[in-house]
N, CA and C atoms as a LAMMPS dump frame, in Angstrom:
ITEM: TIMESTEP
0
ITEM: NUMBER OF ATOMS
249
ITEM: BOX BOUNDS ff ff ff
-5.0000000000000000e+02 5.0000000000000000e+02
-5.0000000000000000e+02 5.0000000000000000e+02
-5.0000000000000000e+02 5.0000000000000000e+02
ITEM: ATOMS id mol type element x y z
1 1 1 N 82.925 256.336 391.849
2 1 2 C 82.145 257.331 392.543
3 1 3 C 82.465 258.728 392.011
4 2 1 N 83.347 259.191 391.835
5 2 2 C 84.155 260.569 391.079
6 2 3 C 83.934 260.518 389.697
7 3 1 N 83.579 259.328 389.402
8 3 2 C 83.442 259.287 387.718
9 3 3 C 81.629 259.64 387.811
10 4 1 N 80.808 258.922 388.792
11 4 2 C 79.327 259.616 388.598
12 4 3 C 79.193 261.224 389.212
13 5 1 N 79.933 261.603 389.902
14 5 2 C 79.634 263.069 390.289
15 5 3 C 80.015 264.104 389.335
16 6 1 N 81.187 263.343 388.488
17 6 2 C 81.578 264.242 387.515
18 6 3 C 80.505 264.192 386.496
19 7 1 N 79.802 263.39 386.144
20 7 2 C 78.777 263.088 384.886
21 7 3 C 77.966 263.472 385.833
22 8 1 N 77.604 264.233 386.811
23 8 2 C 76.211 264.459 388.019
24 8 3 C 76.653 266.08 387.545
25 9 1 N 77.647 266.661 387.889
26 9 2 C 77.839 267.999 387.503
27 9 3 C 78.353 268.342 386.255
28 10 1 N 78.916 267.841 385.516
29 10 2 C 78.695 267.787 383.756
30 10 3 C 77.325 268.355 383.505
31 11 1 N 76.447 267.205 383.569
32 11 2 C 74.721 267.636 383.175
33 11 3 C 74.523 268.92 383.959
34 12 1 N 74.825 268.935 385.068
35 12 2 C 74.206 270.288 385.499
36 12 3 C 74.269 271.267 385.18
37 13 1 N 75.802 271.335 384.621
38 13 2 C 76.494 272.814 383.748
39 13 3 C 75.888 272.689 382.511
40 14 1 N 75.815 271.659 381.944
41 14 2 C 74.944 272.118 380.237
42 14 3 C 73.916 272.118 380.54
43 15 1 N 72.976 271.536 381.695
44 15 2 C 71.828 272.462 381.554
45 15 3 C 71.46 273.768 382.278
46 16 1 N 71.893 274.546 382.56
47 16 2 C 72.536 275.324 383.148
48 16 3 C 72.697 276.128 381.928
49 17 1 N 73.616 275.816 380.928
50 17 2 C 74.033 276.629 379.926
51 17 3 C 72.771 276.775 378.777
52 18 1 N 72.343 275.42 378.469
53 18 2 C 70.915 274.858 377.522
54 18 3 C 69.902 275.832 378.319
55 19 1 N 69.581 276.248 379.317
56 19 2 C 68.459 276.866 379.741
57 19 3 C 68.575 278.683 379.427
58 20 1 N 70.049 278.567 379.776
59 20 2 C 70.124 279.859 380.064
60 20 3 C 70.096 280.622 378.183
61 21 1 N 70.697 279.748 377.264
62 21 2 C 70.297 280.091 375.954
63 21 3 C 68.794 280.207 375.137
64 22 1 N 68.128 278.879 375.789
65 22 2 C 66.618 278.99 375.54
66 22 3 C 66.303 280.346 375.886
67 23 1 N 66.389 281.008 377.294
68 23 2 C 65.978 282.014 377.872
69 23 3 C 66.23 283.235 376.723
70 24 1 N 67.294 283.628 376.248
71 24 2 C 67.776 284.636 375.467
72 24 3 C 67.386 284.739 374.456
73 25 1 N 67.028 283.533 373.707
74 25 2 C 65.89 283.663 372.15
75 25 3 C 64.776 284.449 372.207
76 26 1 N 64.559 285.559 371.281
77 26 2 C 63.667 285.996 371.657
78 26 3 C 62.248 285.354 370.755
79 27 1 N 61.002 285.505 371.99
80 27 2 C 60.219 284.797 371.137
81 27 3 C 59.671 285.045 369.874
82 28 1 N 59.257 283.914 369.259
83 28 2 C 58.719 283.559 367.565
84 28 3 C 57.524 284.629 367.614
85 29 1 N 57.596 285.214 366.271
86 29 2 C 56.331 286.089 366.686
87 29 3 C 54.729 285.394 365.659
88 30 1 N 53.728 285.186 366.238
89 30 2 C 52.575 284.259 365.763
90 30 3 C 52.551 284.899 364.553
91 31 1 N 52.401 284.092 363.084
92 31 2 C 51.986 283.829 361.895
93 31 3 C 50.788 285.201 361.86
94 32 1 N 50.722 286.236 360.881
95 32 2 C 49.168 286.478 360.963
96 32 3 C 48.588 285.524 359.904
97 33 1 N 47.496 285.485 360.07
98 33 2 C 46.257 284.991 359.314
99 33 3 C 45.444 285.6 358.741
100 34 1 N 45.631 285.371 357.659
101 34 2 C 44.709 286.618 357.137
102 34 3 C 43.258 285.731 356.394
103 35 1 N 41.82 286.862 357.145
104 35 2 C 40.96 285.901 356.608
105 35 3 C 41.211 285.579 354.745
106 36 1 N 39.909 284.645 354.827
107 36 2 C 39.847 284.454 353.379
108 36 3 C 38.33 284.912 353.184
109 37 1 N 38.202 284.623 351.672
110 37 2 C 36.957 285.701 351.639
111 37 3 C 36.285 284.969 351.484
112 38 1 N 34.681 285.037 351.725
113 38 2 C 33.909 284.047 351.868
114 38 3 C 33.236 283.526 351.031
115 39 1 N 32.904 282.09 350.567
116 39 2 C 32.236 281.519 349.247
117 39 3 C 30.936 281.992 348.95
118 40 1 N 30.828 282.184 347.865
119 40 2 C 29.167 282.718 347.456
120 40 3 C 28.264 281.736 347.869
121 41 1 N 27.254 281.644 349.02
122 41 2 C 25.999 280.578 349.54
123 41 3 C 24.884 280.593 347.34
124 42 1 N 25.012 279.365 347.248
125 42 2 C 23.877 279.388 346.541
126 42 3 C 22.54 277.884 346.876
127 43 1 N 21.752 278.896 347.09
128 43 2 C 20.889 277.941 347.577
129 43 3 C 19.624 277.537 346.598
130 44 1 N 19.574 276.118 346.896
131 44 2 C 18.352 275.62 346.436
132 44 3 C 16.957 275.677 346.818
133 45 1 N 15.934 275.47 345.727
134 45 2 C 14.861 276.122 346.677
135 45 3 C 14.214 275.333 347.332
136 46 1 N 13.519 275.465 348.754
137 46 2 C 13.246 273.935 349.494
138 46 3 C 12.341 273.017 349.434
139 47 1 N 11.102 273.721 348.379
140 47 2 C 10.873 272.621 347.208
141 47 3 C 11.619 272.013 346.485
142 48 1 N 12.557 272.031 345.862
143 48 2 C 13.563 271.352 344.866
144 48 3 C 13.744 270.551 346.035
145 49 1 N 14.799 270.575 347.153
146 49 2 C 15.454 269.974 347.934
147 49 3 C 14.524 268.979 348.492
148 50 1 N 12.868 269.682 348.949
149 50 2 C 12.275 268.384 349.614
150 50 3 C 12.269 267.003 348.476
151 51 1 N 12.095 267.598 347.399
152 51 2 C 11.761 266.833 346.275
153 51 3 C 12.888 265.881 345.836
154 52 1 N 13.749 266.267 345.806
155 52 2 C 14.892 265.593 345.814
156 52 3 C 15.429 264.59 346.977
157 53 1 N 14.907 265.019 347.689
158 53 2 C 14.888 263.748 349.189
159 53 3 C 14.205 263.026 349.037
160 54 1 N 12.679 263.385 348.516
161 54 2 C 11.947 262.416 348.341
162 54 3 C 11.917 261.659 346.995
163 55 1 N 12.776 261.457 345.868
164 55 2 C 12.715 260.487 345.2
165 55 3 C 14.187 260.133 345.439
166 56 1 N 15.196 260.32 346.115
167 56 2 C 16.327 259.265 346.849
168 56 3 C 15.932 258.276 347.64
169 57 1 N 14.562 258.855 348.348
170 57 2 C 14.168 257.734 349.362
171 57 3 C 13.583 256.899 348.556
172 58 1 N 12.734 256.876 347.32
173 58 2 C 11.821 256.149 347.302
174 58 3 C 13.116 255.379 346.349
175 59 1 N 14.04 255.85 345.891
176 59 2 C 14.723 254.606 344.829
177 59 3 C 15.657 253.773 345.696
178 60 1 N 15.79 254.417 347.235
179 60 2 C 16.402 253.552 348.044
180 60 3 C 15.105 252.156 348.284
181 61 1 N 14.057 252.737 348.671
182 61 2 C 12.88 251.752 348.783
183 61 3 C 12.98 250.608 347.887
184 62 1 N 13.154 251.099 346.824
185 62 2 C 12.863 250.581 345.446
186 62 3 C 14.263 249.164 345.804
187 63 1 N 15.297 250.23 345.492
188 63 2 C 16.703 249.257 345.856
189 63 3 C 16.507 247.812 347.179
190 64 1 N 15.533 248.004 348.122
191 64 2 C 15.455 247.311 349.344
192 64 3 C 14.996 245.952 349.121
193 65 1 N 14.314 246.56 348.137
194 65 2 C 12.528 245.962 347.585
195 65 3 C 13.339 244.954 346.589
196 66 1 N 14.321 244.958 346.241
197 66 2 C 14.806 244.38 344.888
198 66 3 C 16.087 243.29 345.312
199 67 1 N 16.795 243.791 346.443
200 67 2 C 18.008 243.245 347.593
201 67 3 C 17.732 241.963 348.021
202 68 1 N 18.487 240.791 347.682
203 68 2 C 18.318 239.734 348.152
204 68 3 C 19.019 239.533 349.685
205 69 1 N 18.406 239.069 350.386
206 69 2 C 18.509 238.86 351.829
207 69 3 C 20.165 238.157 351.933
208 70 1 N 21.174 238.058 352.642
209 70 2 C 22.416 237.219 352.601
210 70 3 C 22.164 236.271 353.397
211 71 1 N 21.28 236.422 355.173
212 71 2 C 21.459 235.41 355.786
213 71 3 C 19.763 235.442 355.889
214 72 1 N 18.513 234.899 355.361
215 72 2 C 17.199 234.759 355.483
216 72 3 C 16.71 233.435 356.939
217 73 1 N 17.92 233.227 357.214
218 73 2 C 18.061 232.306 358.835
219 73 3 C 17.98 233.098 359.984
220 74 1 N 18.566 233.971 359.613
221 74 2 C 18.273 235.085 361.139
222 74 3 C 16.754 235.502 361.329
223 75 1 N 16.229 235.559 360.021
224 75 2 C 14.384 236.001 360.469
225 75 3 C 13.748 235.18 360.522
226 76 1 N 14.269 233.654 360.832
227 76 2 C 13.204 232.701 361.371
228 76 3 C 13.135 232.412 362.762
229 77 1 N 11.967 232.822 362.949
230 77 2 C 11.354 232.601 364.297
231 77 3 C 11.388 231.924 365.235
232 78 1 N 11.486 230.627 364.279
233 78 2 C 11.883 228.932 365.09
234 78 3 C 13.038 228.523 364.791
235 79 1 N 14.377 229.534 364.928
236 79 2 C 15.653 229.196 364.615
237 79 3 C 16.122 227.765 365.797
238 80 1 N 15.882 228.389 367.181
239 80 2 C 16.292 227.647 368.246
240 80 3 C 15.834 225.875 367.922
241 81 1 N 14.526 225.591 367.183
242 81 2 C 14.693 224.109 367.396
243 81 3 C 14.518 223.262 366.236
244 82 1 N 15.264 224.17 364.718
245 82 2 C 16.27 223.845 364.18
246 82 3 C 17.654 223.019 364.267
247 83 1 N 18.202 221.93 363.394
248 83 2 C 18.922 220.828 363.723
249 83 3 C 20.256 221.706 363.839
């Protein structure tokens, strides 16, 4: 019983002491940040860009159009009375 009160007031004094040192640090002072400078925008013109969307799509089309199916069982209709 004297052996836990002593380890009951042990802790209390180091923290006690642990707090009272935290307290005295003085605080960290925040990092500045300094901006950065900003990237040159170069833009495309939105003809180019539509145009360019539109032949990604169509060689994706193209790619779809050319893609062999993996499971061609899932798009049959009359799967259920199949063996």
């Amino acid at each position: 019983m004297l052996e836990y009160l002593g380890a009951l007031f042990g802790m209390h004094q180091v923290d006690g002491i642990i707090s009272s040192a935290q307290a005295e640090e003085p605080p960290a002072k925040p990092a500045i940040v300094q901006p950065a400078q900003p990237r040159p925008v170069y833009r495309v013109p939105r003809d180019q860009r539509i145009e360019s969307i539109r032949k990604r799509f169509e060689q994706q089309l193209k790619d779809d159009e050319k893609a062999v199916d993996p499971h061609p069982e899932m798009w049959d209709k009359d799967w259920i009375n199949k063996p």
